[in-house]
Each structure stands twice: as structure tokens, then as C-alpha cells.
C-alpha positions in Angstrom: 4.0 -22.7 23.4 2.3 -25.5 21.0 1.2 -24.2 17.6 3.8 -21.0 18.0 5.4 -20.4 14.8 8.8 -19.4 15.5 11.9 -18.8 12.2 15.2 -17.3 12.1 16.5 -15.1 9.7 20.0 -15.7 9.3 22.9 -14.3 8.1 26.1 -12.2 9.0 24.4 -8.8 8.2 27.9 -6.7 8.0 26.1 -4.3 7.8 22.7 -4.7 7.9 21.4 -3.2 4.3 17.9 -1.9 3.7 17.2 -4.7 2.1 17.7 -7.0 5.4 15.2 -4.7 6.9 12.7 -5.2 4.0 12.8 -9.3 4.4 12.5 -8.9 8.5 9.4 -6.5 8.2 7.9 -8.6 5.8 9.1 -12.2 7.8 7.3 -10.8 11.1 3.9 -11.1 8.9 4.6 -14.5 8.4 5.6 -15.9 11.7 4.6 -15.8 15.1 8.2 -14.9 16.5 11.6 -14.1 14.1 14.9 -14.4 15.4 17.4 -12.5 13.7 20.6 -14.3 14.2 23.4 -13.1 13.2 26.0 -15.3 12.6 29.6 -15.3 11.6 30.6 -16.4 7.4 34.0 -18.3 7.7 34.5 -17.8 4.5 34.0 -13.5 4.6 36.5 -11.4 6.5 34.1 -9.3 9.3 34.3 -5.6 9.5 31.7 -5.5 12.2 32.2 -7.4 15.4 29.4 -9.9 16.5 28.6 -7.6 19.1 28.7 -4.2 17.4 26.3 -6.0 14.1 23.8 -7.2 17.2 23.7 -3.6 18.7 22.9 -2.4 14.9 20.2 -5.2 14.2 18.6 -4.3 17.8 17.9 -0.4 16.8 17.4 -1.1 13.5 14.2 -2.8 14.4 13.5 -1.9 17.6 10.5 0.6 16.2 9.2 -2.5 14.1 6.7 -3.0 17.5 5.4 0.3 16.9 5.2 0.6 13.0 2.7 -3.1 12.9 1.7 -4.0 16.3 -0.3 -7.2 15.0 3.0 -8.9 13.4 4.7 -11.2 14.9 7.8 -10.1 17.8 11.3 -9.8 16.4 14.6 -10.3 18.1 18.1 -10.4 17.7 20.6 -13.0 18.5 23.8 -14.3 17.7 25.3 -17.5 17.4 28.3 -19.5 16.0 28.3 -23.2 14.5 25.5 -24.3 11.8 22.3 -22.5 11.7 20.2 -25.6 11.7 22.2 -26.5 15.1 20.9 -22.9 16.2 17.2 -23.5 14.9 16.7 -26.7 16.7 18.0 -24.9 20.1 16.0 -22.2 20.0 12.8 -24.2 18.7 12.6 -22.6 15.5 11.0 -24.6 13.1 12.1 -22.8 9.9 14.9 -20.6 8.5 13.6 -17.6 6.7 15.7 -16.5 3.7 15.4 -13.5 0.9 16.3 -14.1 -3.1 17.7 -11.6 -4.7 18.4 -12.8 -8.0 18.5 -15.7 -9.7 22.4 -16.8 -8.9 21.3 -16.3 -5.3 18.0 -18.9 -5.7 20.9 -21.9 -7.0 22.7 -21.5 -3.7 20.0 -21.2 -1.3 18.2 -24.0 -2.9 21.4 -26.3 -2.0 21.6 -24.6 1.0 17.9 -25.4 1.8 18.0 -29.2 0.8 21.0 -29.3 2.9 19.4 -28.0 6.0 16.6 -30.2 5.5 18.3 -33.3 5.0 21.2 -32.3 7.9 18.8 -30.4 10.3 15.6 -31.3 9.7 14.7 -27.8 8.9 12.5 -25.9 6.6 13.3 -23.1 4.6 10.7 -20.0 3.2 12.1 -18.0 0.6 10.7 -13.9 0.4 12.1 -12.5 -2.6 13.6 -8.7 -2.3 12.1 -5.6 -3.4 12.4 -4.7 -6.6 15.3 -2.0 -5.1 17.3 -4.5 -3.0 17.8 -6.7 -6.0 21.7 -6.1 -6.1 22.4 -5.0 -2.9 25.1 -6.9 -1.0 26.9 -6.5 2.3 30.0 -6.8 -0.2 29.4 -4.1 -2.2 28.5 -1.9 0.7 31.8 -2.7 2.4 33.7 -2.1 -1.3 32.1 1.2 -1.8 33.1 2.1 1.9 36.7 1.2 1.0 36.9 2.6 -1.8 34.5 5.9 -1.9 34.9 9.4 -0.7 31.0 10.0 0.5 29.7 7.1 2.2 26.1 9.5 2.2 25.5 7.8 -1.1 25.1 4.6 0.4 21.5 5.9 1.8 19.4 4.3 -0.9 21.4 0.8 0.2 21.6 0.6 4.3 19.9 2.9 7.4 21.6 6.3 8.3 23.0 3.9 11.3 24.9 2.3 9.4 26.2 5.1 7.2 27.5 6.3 10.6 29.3 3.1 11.6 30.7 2.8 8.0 32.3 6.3 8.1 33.4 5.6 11.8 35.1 2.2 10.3 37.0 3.9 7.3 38.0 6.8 10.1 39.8 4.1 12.1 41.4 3.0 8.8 39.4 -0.9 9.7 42.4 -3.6 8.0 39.4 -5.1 6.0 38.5 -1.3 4.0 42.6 -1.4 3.8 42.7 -4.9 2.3 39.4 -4.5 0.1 41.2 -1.0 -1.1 44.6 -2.5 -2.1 43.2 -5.6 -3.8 40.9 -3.6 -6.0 43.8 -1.2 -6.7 45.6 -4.5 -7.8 43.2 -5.9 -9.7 42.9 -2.7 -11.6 46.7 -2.1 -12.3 46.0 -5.1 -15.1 
């Protein structure tokens, strides 16, 4: 549809934090149509599979309709290669990304000037709430590894993921193992 403005907010979200869920809710006011994609960072080990952190995006927002029925329509969808790659087949025309903090701006300026230059792409940059400034999928997955009450983690991700979390470090997941050990390690200095 001519004039539809459509972006993607990408990113690996394992897990999805609250803070995720602040840029998406704020990104449908800005767009026509947002694609969540989540996508896979070779250089980060994956606790969630593809299919398990699509499931969790989908009923994360899935009452986003409801809550602000004039904002743009949100879905989930999830790819592998370069994100610009993914843009141009889907017809998005930019790639919607939240600042944190001031370390995150340096990358995702690079980032950005190498999307445009590579895929042609624009990038809009929301910065996060005030509460989300610090919040990582990293840390979440180190405090899962690591803590003894996972409930804690309420102020950082949805009760959904809480539940997966606790269901991951049940299973003993290799990654909480790993994540566990090396901190141990890097303590023992």
C-alpha cells in the first residue's frame, strides 16, 4: 500500500525485557505497521530458541490491539541473515531501535550508518524509559544463572518470562551452566 509506513524492530530479544515492550508500544505510535523480528546474534550464545522467543514476543503483545486501538498493527517475525536484507523483503522502510545509554548510542550510530550505506535503510532511535536504562537481555540471563528467586526479575521482564526463565534453570539450560561457571571463575581471582 503506497504511503504505508512500515519498520522493524530488531533484535534477538532472549528474553524479551520490559524494556523491549516499552520501545514496541511507543514504535506502534510512530509507524503504520512494526515488525518485531527477532533475529539470531552470532556473536551471543541463545538460551531461547527462535521459535520459543517468537511464541513469547506474540503474547507479549498480543493485548497491544486492545490497550491503543489507533496505533499502528504489530507483529512478530523471525529471520536469519542481515536485518537490512530482511527490511528490504518485507518492505520496511526503516529499522526502529531503543538507546539506552550513552555506550549503546556509539554502536547504534555505526550500526545505523552502516545500514544506510549497505541497505539503503533508515534508522529512528526511541530512547528507554528512564527504568529500562540498564536493563539487558545479558544481565537478565546472568541473574537467572546465577540467582535463587528469579521473582525479582519482575521490575526487568513480563511474569511470562519469569516463567520461562525458571523453567530454563529447571532444565539446567548449558548456557545458565556456562554463564554460572565462568562467573564463578572470574571470581576465584
Amino acid at each position: 500500500m503506497p504511503g504505508l509506513h512500515k519498520a522493524i524492530y530488531a533484535g534477538s530479544f532472549d528474553p524479551a525485557t520490559l524494556g523491549h515492550l516499552d520501545i514496541i508500544k511507543r514504535g506502534r505510535r510512530l509507524f503504520d505497521e512494526l515488525v518485531v523480528a527477532v533475529g539470531r546474534n552470532p556473536a551471543k550464545d541463545q538460551l531461547f530458541t527462535p521459535q520459543e522467543r517468537v511464541e513469547m514476543c506474540e503474547q507479549l503483545i498480543a493485548n497491544m490491539a486492545n490497550d491503543e486501538p489507533n496505533a499502528g498493527g504489530v507483529r512478530v517475525e523471525s529471520y536469519e541473515g542481515l536485518t537490512v536484507d530482511f527490511a528490504a523483503r518485507i518492505g520496511a522502510q526503516v529499522i526502529l531501535r531503543g538507546i539506552r545509554n550513552l555506550s549503546d548510542l556509539q554502536n547504534e550510530i555505526q550500526q545505523a550508518i552502516t545500514n544506510h550505506e549497505v541497505g539503503n535503510t533508515e534508522t529512528v532511535f526511541i530512547t528507554s524509559g528512564f527504568f529500562f536504562a540498564y536493563t539487558s537481555s545479558s544481565l537478565i540471563k546472568q541473574i537467572t544463572a546465577l540467582g535463587d528467586d528469579l521473582d525479582r526479575l519482575s521490575v526487568m521482564v513480563p511474569a511470562l518470562v519469569i516463567e520461562r526463565l525458571k523453567e530454563k534453570k529447571k532444565q539446567g539450560h548449558p548456557l545458565l551452566k556456562k554463564i554460572a561457571s565462568t562467573s564463578y571463575d572470574e571470581n576465584d581471582n
